[in-house]
N, C-alpha and C positions, 0 to 999 in steps of 0.2 A: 234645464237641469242637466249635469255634465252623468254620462254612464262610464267615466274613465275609473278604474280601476275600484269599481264598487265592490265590498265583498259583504256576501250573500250574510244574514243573520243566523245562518245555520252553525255558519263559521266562530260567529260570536260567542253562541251555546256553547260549541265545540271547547273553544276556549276556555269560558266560563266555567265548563265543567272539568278540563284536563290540568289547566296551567299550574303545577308544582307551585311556581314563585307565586301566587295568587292562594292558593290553599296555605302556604305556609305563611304569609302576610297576616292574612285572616285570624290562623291560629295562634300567630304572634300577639297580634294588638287583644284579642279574649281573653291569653293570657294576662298580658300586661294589666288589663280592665281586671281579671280577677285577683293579682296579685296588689295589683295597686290598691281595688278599696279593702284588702285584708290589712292594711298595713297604715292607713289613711288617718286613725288612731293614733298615729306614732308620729304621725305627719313626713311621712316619710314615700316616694314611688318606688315601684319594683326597681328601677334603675338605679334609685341613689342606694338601698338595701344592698342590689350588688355590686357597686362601686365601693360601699362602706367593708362588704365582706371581700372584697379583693386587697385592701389596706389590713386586713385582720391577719398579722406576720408579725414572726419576731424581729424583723428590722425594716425598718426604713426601707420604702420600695422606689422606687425610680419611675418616671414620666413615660418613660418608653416600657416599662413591665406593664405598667398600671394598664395602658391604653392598646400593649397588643394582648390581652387577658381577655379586656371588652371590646373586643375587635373595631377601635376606634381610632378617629386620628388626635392626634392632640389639643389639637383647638375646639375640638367637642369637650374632652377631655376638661380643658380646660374650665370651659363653662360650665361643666356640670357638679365640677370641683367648687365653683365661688358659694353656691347657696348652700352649700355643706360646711364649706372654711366659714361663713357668715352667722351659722349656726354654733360655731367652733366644735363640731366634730371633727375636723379633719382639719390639719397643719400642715403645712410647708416651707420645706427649709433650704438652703442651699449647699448641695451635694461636697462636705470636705475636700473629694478627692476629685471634685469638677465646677469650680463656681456659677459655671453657664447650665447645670443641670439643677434640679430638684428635685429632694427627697418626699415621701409623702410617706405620709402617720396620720393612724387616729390616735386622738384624744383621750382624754380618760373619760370624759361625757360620750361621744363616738363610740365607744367602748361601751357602755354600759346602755346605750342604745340602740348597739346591734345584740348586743345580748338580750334586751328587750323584745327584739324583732324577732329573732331567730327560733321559737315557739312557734309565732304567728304565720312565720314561715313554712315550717317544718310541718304544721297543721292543715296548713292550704294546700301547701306540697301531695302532700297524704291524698288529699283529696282528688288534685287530678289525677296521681297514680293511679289510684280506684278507680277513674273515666275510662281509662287505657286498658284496663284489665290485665291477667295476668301476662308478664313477661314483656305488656308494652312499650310501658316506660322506657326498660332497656333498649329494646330492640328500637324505638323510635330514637334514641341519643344517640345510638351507634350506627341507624340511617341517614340522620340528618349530617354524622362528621365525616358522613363520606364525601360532602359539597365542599370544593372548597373552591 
């Protein structure tokens, strides 16, 4: 058994216990787990709700608004678009004033979908505010946009 560059278990805890990107991981995917089964009913994940409510504008958004909004690249983007366009909530067009680009719009189902949502949202919402207590909320949105 080699003793090259072992590190101790202490260090492990240490980590365990300190690492930002490992706490915020955590509280990401709980969320995600609570917003998803609130929403499961609708048949819908917390990701595509905010994809759909990122399309909720008066015009036609573009590929590159869409995906720096959801700090993604486009080829997620992409995919994450087809089981929504499949569902036809969401359409896609090609940009008048750019043929190599695309326009993106919900639907009038889309529409009436996220308005369905947006209670269940808004209800769930409620709810982790109140885990945060007062002034959490806040002060945790305006901690976390300090990373970038």
């Amino acid at each position: 058994m080699s003793n090259l560059n072992v590190i101790p278990f202490s260090t492990t805890i240490h980590v365990r216990d300190t690492c930002l990107c490992l706490h915020v991981q955590r509280a990401a995917r709980a969320l995600a787990r609570k917003f998803d089964q609130a929403l499961r009913p609708l048949g819908l994940t917390n990701g595509q709700f905010s994809l759909l409510m990122s399309l909720n504008r008066p015009q036609p958004a573009t590929m590159g608004s869409v995906a720096s909004l959801l700090d993604m690249d486009r080829t997620t983007l992409t995919a994450a678009l087809k089981p929504l366009q499949r569902r036809g909530l969401v359409e896609s067009a090609a940009d008048p004033k750019d043929a190599r680009s695309r326009l993106l719009s919900l639907t009038d189902e889309g529409r009436k979908l996220l308005a369905e949502a947006l209670p269940i949202w808004t209800s769930t919402h409620a709810e982790v505010d109140a885990m945060l207590g007062e002034g959490g909320p806040g002060r945790l949105r305006g901690d976390l946009a300090q990373i970038k």
